[in-house]
C-alpha positions as CSV (number, residue, x, y, z in Angstrom):
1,X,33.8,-1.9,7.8
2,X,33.2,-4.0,11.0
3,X,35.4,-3.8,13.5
4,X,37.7,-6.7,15.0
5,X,35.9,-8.4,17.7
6,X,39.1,-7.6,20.2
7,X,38.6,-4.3,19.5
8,X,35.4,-3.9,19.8
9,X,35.6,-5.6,23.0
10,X,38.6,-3.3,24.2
11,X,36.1,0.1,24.0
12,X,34.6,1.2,26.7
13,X,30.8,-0.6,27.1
14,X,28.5,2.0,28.6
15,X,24.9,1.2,29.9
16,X,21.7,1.6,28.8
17,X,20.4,5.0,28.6
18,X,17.0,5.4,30.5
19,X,14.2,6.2,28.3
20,X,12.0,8.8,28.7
21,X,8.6,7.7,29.3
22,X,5.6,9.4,26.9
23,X,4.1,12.4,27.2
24,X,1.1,10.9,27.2
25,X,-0.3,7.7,27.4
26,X,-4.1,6.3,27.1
27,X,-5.0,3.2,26.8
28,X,-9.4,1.4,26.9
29,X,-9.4,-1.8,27.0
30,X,-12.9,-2.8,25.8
31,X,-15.8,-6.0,24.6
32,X,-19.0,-6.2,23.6
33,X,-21.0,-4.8,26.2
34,X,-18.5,-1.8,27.5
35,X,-15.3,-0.4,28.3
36,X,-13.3,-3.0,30.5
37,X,-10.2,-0.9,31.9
38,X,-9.3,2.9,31.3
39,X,-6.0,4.7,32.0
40,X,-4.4,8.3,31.0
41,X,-1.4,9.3,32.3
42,X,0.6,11.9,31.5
43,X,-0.2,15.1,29.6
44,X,-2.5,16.4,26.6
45,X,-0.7,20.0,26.8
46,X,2.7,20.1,28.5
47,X,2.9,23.9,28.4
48,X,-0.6,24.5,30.2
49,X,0.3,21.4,32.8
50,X,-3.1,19.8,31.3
51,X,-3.5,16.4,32.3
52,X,-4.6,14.1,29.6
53,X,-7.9,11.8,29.8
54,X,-9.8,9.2,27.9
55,X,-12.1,11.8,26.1
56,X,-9.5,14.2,24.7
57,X,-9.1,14.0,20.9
58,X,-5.7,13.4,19.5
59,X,-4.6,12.8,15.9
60,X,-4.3,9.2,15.7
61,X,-2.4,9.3,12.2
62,X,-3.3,5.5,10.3
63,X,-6.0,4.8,12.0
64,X,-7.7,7.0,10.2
65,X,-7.2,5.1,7.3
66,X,-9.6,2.1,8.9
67,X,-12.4,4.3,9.8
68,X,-12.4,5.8,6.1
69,X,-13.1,2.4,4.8
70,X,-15.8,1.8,7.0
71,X,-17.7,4.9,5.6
72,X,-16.6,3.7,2.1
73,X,-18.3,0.3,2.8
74,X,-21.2,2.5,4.0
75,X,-21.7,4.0,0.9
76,X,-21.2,0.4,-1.4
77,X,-24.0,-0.5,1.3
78,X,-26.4,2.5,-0.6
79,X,-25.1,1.8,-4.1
80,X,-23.2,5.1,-4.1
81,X,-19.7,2.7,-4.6
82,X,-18.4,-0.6,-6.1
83,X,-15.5,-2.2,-4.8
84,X,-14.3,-3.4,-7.7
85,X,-15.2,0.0,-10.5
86,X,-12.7,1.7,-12.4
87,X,-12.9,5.0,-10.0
88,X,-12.2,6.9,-13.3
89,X,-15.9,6.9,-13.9
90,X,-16.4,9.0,-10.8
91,X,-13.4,10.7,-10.7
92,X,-14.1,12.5,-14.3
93,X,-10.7,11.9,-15.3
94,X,-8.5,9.0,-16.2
95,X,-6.0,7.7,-13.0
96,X,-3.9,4.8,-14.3
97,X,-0.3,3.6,-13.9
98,X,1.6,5.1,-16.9
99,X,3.2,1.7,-16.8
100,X,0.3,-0.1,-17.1
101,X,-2.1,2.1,-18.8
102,X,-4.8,-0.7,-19.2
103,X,-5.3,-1.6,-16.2
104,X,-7.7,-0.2,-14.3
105,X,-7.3,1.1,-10.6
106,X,-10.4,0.4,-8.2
107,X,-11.0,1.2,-4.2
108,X,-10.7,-2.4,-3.6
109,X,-6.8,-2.1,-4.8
110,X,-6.8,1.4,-3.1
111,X,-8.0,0.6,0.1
112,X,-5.6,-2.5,0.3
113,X,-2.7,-0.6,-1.0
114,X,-2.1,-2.5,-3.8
115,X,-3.0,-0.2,-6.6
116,X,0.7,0.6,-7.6
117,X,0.5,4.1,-6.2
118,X,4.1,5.2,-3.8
119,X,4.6,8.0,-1.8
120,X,7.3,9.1,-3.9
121,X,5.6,12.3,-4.1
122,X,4.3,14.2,-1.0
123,X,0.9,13.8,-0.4
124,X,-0.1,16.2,1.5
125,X,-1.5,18.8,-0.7
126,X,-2.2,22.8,-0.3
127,X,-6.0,23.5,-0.3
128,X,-5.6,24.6,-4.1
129,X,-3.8,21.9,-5.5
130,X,-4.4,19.9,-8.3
131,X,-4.6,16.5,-7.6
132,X,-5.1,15.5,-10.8
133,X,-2.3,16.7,-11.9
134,X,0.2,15.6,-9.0
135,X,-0.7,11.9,-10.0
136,X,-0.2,12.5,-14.2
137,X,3.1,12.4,-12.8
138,X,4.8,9.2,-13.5
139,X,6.8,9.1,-10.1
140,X,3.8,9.1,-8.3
141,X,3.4,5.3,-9.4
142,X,5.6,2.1,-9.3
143,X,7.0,1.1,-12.8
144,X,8.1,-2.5,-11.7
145,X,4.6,-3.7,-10.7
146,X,1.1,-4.0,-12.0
147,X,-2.0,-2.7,-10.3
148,X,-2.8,-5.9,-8.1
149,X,0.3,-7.3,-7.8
150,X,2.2,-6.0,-4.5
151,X,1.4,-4.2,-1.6
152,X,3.4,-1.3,-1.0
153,X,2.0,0.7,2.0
154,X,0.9,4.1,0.2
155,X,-0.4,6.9,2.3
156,X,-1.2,8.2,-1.0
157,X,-4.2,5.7,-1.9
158,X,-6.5,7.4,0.6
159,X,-6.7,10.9,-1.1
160,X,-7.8,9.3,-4.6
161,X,-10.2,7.1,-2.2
162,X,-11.5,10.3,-0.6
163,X,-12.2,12.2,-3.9
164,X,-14.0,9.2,-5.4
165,X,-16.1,9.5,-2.1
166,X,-16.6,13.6,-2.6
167,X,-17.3,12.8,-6.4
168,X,-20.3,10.1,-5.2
169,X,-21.9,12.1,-3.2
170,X,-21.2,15.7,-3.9
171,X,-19.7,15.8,0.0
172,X,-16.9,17.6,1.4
173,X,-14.8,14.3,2.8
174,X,-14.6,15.9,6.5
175,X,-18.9,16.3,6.8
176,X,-19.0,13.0,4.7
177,X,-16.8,11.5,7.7
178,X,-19.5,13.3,10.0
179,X,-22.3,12.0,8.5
180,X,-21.5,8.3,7.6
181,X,-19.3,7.2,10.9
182,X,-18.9,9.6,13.4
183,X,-22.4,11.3,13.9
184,X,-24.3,8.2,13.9
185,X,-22.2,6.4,16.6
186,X,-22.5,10.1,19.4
187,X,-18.6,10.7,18.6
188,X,-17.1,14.4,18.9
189,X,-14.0,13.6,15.8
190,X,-13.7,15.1,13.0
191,X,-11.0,14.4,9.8
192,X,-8.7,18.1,10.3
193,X,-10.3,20.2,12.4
194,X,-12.8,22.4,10.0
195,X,-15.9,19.8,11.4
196,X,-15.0,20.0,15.3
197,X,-16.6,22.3,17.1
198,X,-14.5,25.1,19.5
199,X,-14.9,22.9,22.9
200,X,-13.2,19.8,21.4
201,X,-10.8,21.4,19.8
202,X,-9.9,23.2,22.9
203,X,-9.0,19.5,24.5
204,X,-7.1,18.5,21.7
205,X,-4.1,16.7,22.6
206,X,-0.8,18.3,21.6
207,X,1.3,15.8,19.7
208,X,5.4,15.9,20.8
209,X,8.6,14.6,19.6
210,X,12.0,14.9,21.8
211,X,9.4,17.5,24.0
212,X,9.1,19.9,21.1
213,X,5.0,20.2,20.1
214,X,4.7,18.7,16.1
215,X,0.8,18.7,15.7
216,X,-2.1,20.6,17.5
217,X,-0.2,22.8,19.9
218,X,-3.4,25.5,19.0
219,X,-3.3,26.3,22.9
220,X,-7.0,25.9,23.9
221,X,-8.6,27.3,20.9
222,X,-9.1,25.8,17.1
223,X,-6.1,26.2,14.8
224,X,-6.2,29.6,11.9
225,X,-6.5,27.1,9.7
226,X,-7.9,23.8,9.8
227,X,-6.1,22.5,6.7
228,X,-2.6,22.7,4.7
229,X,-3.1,26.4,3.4
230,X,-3.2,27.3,-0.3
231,X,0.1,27.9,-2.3
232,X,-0.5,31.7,-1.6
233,X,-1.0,30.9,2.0
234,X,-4.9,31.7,1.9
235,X,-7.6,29.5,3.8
236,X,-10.4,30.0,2.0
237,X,-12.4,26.3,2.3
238,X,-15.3,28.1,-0.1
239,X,-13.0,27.1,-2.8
240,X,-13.2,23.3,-1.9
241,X,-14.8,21.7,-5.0
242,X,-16.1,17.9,-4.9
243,X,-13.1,15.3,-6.1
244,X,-10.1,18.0,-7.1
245,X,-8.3,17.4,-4.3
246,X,-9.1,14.5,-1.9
247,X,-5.6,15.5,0.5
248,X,-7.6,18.5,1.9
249,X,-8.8,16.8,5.3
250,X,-6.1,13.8,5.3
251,X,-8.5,10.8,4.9
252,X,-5.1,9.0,5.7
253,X,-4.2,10.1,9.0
254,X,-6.0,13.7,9.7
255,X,-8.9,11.9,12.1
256,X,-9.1,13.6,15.7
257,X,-10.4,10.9,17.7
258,X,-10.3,10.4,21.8
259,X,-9.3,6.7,22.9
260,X,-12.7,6.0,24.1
261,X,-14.2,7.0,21.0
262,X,-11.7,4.5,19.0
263,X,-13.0,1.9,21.2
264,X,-16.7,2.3,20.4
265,X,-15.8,1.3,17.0
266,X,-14.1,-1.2,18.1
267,X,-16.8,-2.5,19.9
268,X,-19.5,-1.5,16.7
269,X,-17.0,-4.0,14.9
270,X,-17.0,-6.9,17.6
271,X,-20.7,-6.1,17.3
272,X,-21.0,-7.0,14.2
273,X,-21.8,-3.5,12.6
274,X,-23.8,-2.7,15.3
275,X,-23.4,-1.0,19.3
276,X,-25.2,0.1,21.5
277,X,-28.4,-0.4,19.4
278,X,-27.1,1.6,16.8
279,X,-26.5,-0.1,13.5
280,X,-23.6,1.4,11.6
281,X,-22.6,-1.3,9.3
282,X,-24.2,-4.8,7.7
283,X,-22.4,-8.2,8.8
284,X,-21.7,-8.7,5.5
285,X,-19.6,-5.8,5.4
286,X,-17.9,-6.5,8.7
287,X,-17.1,-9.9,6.9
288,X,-15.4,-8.2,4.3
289,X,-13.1,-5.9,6.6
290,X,-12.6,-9.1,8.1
291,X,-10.8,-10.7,5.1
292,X,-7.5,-10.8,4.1
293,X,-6.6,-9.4,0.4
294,X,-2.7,-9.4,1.0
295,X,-0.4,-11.9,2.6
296,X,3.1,-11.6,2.5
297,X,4.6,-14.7,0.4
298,X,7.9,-13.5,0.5
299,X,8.2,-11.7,-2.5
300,X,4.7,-10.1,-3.2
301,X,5.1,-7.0,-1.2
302,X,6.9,-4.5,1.2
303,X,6.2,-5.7,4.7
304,X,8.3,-2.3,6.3
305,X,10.8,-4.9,8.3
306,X,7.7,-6.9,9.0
307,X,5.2,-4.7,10.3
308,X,2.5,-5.4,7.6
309,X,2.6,-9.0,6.6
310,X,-1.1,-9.1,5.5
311,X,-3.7,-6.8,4.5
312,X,-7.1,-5.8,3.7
313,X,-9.4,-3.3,2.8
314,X,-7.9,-0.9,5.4
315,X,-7.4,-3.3,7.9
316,X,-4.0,-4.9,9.3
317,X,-4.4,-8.3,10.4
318,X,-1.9,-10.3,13.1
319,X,0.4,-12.0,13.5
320,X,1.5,-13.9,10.2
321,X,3.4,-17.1,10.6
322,X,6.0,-16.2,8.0
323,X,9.8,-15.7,7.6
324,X,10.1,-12.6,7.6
325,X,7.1,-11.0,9.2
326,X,7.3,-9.4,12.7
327,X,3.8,-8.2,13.2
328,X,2.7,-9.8,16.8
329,X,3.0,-6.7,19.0
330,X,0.9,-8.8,22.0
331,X,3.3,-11.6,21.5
332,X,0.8,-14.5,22.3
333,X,-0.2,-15.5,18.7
334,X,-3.6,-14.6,18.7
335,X,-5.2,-13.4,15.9
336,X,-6.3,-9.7,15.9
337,X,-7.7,-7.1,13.3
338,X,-7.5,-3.5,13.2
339,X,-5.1,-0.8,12.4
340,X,-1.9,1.1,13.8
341,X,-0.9,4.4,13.6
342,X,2.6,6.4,13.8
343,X,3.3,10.1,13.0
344,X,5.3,13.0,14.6
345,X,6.1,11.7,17.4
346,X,2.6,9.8,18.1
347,X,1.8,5.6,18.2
348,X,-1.6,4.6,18.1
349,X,-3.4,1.4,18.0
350,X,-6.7,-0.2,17.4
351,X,-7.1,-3.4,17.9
352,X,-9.8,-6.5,18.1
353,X,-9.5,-9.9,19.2
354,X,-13.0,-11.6,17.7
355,X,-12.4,-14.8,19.3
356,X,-12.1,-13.8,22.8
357,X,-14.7,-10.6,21.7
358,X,-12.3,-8.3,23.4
359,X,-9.7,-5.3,21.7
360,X,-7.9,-2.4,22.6
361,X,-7.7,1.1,21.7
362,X,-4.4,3.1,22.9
363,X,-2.5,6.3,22.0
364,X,1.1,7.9,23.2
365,X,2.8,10.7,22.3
366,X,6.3,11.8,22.4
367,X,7.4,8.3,21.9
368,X,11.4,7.6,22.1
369,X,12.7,5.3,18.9
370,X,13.0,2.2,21.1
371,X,12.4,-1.1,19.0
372,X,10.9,-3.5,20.7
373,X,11.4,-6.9,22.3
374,X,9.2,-9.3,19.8
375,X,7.9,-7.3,16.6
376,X,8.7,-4.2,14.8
377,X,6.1,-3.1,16.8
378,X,8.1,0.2,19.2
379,X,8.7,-0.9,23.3
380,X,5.9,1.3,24.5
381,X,3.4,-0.4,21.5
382,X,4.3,-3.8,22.5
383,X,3.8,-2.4,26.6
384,X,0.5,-0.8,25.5
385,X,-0.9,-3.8,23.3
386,X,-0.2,-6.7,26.5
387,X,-1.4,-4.4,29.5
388,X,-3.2,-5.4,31.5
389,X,-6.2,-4.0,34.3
């Protein structure tokens, strides 16, 4: 019940609370030929007084998401994937909507999350789970719509994707990672820790919210385990076997990346697939992440209060000019690609601006729940996105 405006107006008005400012904050601007502007302030690890930098890796959460469908388009490049296949093939085993039962799911709907796949379940598995068998479960899928037919941001789409990739090539997802994106372009990531060696890990940024450590507090050295431990609390990765359980090394938010490193593919993308002389992707497939498979129409999707307003194959793309839709976090209309990211405590952004071949990569952690001023974007996402040198 709302309460009468002379009321309301009679209670004592108190001011705005300051805001704490992050833990940590780093932020490379970036175009084609190099970096442009760096700054870290703050701290990667309150407890040892370590002050953060531009090479420390820190879990970016979504962003993940993006750089796992630039290895998946690496692999439709060598005719290990199709787009647009009924990953059942692969998968050995039939995934469908029990709504829908003849309609086939594919990556293409996977990677733009409009397979018909929800969260509804949790999705991130023990090492011995059954994956399988979590998504014979009708509430892992959405009854109201067909496969194709609404986007519904589903962390839950990047697991399947990630055991169609392990089934293609007989890889473990994390090496796969390794091999395909992170190797090839001189960066020290890896999806979970199991791939990074002991020195990075020992720089890994700790990940806060309201000052209490939520992710990576491993104090200098790698984690016991680098993955959600089995059901029995074992971490035995020797059991890992190709496809069963795609959750093991979150494709959809485990990647430990540093901010400068997030730039470089940033820059491989404003490079057309290529930096520094090193050729990661074709321009065709650049072209592809570069298109659009979702808009919001006003009825075709879940835009989260207008933060996703269109979509596609693991990319977000800004602003949309709709009712509705709050996705401009720079707040000068200018059309960007890339991806955000949000978990525990952490925002994280990477973002390119093709026409004025320039982008950003930032990260903060221990960020207060302050909307902001323009988007749905938070205050220090919006401060991050429109700083400048």
């Amino acid at each position: 019940m709302l309460l009468p405006a002379l009321l309301l107006a009679a209670l004592p008005q108190t001011a705005p609370q300051p805001v704490a400012p992050p833990v940590a904050t780093v932020r490379v601007a970036f175009d084609r030929r190099g970096e442009t502007s760096v700054i870290a302030e703050g701290l990667a690890d309150a407890a040892a007084n370590r002050a953060v930098t531009a090479d420390d890796p820190v879990r970016v959460a979504s962003i993940s998401k993006l750089v796992t469908g630039i290895a998946v388009l690496r692999l439709v490049e060598a005719g290990k994937l199709d787009l647009d296949a009924d990953v059942s093939a692969l998968l050995g085993w039939r995934l469908r909507n029990p709504a829908f039962p003849e309609m086939p799911i594919t990556l293409r709907l996977l990677l733009s999350h409009r397979s018909s796949l929800t969260d509804t379940l949790d999705y991130v598995l023990p090492l011995d789970a059954d994956m399988r068998g979590v998504l014979a479960d009708p509430r892992a899928w959405d009854a109201a719509h067909a496969p194709g037919a609404y986007f519904r941001y589903t962390n839950f789409n990047f697991p399947v994707v990630a055991a169609v990739m392990e089934r293609a090539t007989g890889e473990r997802f994390d090496r796969l990672m390794d091999r395909l994106v992170l190797a090839p372009l001189g960066i020290a990531g890896c999806y979970n820790w199991a791939a990074c060696p002991a020195p990075v890990a020992a720089r890994a940024v700790v990940i806060y919210r309201a000052g209490t450590p939520t992710k990576d507090d491993h104090h200098g050295a790698p984690p016991p385990c680098p993955v959600t431990p089995a059901s029995d609390g074992s971490c035995d990765l020797s059991t890992w076997r190709a496809g069963a359980n795609g959750a093991i090394f979150s494709p959809q938010g485990g990647l430990r990346i540093s901010a400068r490193a997030l730039a470089r593919i940033g820059r491989m993308l404003l490079g057309d697939g290529k930096v520094d002389g090193v050729r990661l992707l074709r321009p065709a497939s650049v072209r592809l992440l570069e298109t659009p498979l979702w808009t919001f129409n006003g009825s075709n999707g879940d835009t989260i209060d207008g933060f996703y307003c269109s979509y596609g194959l693991a990319v977000t793309f800004l602003p949309t000019q709709r009712a509705g839709c709050r996705d401009d976090p720079f707040g000068d209309g200018r059309a960007r690609i890339g991806h955000a990211g949000e978990a525990y405590g952490l925002k994280s952004g990477l973002w390119i601006d093709r026409a004025a071949g320039s982008g950003v990569a930032y990260f903060a952690t221990d960020v207060p729940d302050a909307p902001g001023a323009h988007s749905a974007f938070s205050t220090v996402e919006e401060t991050l996105s429109a700083r400048r040198k």
